[in-house]
Steps between C-alpha positions, in 0.01 A plus 500: 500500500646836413535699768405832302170309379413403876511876650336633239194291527545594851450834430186407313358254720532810775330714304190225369456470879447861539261567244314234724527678790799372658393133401596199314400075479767265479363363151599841399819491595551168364328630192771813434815273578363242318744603198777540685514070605555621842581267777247401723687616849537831365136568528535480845739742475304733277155451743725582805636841283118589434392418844790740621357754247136504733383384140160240560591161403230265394531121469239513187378778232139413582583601870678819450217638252246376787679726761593699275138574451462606892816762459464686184563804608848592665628837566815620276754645784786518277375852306750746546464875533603498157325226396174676595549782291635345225185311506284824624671660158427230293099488635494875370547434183182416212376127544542344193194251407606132363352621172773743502743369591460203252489799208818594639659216475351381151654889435854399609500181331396661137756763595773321694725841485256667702429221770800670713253738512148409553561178697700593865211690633297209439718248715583742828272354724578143391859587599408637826325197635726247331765702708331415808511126440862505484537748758695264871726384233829760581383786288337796536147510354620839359788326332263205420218769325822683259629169410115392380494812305785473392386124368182651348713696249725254407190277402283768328820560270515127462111494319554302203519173659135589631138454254203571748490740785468174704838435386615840582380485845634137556841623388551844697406324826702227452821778396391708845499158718812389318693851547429488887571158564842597322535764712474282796721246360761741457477566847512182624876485304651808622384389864662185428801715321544657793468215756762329307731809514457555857573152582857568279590828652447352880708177412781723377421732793584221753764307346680866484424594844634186685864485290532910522443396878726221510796690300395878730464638186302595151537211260550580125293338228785269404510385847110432488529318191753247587331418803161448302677352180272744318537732241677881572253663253179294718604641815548873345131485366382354826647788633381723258085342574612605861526844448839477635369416827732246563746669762750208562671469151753784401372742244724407161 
């Protein structure tokens, strides 16, 4: 299983359980990983991770819809200050009717040079409260809401691949989902970018600490890379990720 593959329908799977109000059934987990020929132990791990999430886990589909039924309607705490007037500015503007909207679209598609500029408007709100199902993820949903925009675009300039304004609207939601969970992916690998350079930096740290305290002295990199058996050039980047902050080897 690739690892990449597994978080991201992590990502997804987080976000399917908050469209249903912070619930999901087993046989829908089992359903999304399905793909993915996942072991079975790892669903325990992935039930503990959703459990940990205070996400509703259901042993069947048929009982989450049931309760489901009983809880449909949950509170939104998440809304920001500027989430609230982003959505405040967004109310204020003309209410387009389906019948309009459609005659947009048909517009775009007959004119597929204009679409940058009739379609957006059309697809704000849809970004706004796909944001919020990704939102608990590491990212801002003001982050989450440009990057959806940002997807919008890139689809509506993308319109030849699409016939019927079904198609359309398939397509720019599936660009908006896809651009956030990028941008959460991308998180995930600096944070592990980062872990993995902090774990270097403290390992040089220490290993330069105890011989500069065994020899009474700063160490130089040469030193440090004969003890290590690693690489003169490594241990100067290392140092370099640092920020220099590495006080026991002598400044070259």
């Amino acid at each position: 299983m690739d690892e990449k593959q597994f978080r991201k329908k992590m990502i997804q799977l987080r976000a399917l359980a908050k469209r249903q109000g912070e619930s999901i059934s087993k046989e829908q987990v089992h359903s999304e990983f399905l793909p993915l020929d996942i072991k079975e132990e790892h669903f325990l791990l992935i039930f503990k991770y959703l459990t940990d999430e205070k996400i509703r886990l259901f042993d069947t589909e048929e009982e989450r819809l049931r309760e489901s039924g009983k809880n449909d309607c949950r509170v939104n705490k998440e809304d920001s200050d500027y989430l609230k007037m982003y959505i405040d500015e967004l109310n204020s503007r003309e209410t387009v009717s389906e019948e309009e909207r459609v005659s947009r679209i048909n517009k775009a598609l007959k004119n597929k040079d204009t679409a940058a500029l009739v379609l957006p408007d059309l697809y704000l709100k849809s970004v706004v409260d796909t944001a919020r199902l990704y939102t608990g993820q590491g990212i801002a949903i003001e982050d989450l809401i440009g990057e959806g925009n940002i997807g919008v675009l890139t689809a509506v300039n993308m319109l030849e691949i699409c016939e019927t304004p079904r198609e359309v609207d398939e397509f720019v939601m599936k660009m908006i989902m896809d651009s956030m969970e990028s941008l959460i992916m991308d998180k995930y690998d600096k944070d592990e970018f980062d872990t993995t350079i902090a774990k270097r930096v403290n390992e040089l740290n220490d290993k330069a600490k105890e011989m500069a305290e065994d020899l009474e002295r700063l160490i130089t990199v040469e030193e440090l890379s004969k003890e290590l058996d690693s690489d003169e050039d490594y241990i100067r980047e290392t140092i370099r990720l640092s920020g220099d902050s590495i006080e026991y080897i002598k400044k070259d």
